[in-house]
C-alpha positions in Angstrom: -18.1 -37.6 -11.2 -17.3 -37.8 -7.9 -15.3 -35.6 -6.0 -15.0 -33.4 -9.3 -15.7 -29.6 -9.4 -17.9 -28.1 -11.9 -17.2 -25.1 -13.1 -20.3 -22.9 -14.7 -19.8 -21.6 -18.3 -18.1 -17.8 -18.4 -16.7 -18.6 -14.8 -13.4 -19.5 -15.9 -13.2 -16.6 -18.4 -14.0 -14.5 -15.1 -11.5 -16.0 -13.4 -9.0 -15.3 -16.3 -9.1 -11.9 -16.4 -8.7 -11.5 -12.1 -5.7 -9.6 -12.0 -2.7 -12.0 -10.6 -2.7 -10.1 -6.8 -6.2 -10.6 -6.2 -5.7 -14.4 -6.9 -3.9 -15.8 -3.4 -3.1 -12.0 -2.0 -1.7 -13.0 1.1 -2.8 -10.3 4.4 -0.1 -7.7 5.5 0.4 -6.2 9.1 1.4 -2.9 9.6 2.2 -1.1 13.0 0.1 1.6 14.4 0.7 4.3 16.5 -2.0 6.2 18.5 -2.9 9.1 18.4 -4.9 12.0 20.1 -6.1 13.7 17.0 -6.5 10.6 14.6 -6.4 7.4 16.7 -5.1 4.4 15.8 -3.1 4.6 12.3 -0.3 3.7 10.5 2.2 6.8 11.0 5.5 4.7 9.1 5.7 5.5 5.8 8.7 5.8 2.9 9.0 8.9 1.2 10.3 8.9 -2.3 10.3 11.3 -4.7 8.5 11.2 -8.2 11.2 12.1 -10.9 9.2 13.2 -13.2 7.8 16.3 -11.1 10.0 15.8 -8.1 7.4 15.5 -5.6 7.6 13.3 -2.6 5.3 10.6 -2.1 4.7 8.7 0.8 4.0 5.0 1.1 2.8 3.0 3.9 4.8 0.5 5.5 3.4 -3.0 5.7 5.1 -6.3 6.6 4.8 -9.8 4.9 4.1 -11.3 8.7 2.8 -11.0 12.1 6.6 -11.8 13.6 8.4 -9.5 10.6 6.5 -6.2 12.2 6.9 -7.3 15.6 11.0 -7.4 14.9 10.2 -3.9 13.3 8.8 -2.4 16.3 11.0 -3.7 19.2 14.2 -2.6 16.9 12.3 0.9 16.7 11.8 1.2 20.1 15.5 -0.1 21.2 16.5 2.8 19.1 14.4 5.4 20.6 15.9 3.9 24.0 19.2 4.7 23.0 18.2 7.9 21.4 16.7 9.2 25.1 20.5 8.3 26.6 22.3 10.0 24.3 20.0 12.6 24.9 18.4 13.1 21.0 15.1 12.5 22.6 13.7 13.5 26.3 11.5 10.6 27.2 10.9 7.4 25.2 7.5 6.0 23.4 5.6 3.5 25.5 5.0 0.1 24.0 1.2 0.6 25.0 1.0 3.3 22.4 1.9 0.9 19.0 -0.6 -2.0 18.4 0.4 -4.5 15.0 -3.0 -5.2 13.0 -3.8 -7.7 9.8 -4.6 -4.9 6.7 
């Protein structure tokens, strides 16, 4: 019986009915933004709307991977670069202001 794992009565049954995502959920990162009123949260978001009463619903933005929301943010703020040439914005963000944490 070496090296073989024992599993308690009722324990497998447990295990059973575990929903599927709890399982091997795997951590997402998401990119927060600070601010003055709220501190550090997570201001990206998709909006959809609900079509059965038409309201819009907003969902957090989370990546798969530490390198995924880094891409994210650096294409974000090479956008708001050009957005401050062409004169769409006055000043841009500073990369001090977004932090990327595990959720």
């Amino acid at each position: 019986m070496k090296n073989s794992k024992i599993i308690l009565r009722g324990e497998q049954e447990r295990r059973n009915k575990l929903p599927a995502k709890n399982k091997h959920k795997r951590p997402r990162w998401e990119v927060q933004h600070y601010t003055v009123c709220d501190g550090w949260i997570n201001t990206w978001t998709i909006c959809s709307t609900i079509a059965s009463g038409g309201h819009a619903k907003e969902t957090p933005v989370t990546f798969p991977t530490y390198k995924k929301a880094n891409e994210e943010l650096e294409q974000f703020l090479a956008d708001v670069v050009r957005a401050v040439k062409d004169k769409d914005m006055l000043e841009p963000y500073d990369r001090e202001e977004f932090r990327i944490v595990k959720v």
